[in-house]
N, C-alpha and C positions, 0 to 999 in steps of 0.2 A: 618500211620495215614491216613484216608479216607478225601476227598477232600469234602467239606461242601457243599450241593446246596440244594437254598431255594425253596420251593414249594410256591405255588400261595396263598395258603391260609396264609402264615407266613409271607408276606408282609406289609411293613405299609408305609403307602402314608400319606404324608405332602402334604401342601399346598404351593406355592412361587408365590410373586410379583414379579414382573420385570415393572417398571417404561420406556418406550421405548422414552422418552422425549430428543433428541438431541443425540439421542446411534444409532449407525453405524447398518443399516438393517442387515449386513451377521455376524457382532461378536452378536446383539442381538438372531437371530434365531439359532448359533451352541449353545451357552448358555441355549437359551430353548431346544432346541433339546438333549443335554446332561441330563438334567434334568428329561425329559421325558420316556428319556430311560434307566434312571437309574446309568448311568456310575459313578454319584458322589456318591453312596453306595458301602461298602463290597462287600455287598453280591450278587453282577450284574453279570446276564448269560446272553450270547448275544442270548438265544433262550428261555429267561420269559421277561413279561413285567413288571421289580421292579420298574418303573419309579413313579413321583410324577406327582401331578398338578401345571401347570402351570397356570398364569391368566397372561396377558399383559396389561397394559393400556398406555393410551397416542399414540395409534397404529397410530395417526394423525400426530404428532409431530416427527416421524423417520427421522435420518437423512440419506445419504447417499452421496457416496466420488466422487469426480470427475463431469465427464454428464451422468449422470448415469440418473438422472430426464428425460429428452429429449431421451437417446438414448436408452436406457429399455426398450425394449417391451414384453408385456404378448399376447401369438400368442394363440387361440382357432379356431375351425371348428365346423360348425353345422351340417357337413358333406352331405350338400346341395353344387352343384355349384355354388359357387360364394359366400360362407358362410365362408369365411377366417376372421377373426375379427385381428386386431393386436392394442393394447391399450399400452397406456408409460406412465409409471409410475406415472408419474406429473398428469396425468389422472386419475389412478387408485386409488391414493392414496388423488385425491380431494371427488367421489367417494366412495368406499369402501377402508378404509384402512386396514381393520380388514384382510381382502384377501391380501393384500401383504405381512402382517405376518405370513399369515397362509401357504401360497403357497412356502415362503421360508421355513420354519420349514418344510414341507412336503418334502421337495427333500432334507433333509439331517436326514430323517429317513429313515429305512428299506423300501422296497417298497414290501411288503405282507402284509398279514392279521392283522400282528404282530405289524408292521408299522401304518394302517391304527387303530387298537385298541389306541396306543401310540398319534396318532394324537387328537382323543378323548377328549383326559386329557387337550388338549389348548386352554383355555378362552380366547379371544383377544378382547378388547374394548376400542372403541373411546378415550371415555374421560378419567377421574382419577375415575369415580365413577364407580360398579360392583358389584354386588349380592353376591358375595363371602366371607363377614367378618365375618359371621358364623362359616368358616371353621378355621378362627384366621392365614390366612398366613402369611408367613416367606418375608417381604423385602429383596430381593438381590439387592446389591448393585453394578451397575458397571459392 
């Protein structure tokens, strides 16, 4: 018997919420990150993108374990001397919250093309409200 693998076109993408209200930043992002890339279907090949959409809301309201708030920091360069930025968390997430979900889900996807397509599919928004109930997503819970 031949080994079944899905072409891009036989893919079908659902929609899922994930509620980020009081949910641990690193179990919320492997979660969407699994999602994305498909692992919770059959028919998943680590070299197609089957994954779904994801939306996040509540991106404000993350919790996170320990001093993680104070001692977290997101390190960038503008690659000018003296262009070292280093920003923590408590900051980031007063801020832009939507980038701390996003930045975590980004380092536990692929890091190609494959990865950056995968990235794509995540909606991440402040509040509880988002442009998305057209597409009728899927509440996950937890």
């Amino acid at each position: 018997m031949k080994t079944y693998h899905p072409d891009a076109g036989s893919i079908e993408r659902n929609w899922h919420v994930i509620d980020a209200d009081g949910q641990v930043l690193g179990r919320l992002a492997s979660r969407a990150a699994s999602i994305l890339r498909g692992k919770h279907k059959p028919c998943f090949a680590p070299n197609l993108d089957a994954g779904d959409y994801v939306v996040v809301i509540n991106a404000g309201k993350i919790a996170v374990t320990g001093s993680k708030m104070e001692d977290k920091k997101y390190f960038s360069h503008s690659g000018y001397p003296g262009g070292a930025r280093n920003v923590s968390l408590a900051d980031m997430l007063e801020k832009t919250p939507e980038k701390v979900i996003e930045h975590a889900v980004k380092g536990m996807l692929p890091g190609n093309r494959l990865g950056r397509k995968m990235l794509q599919k995540l909606k991440v928004y402040r509040e509880e409200s988002h442009p998305h109930a057209a597409q009728k997503p899927v509440k996950i819970n937890g």
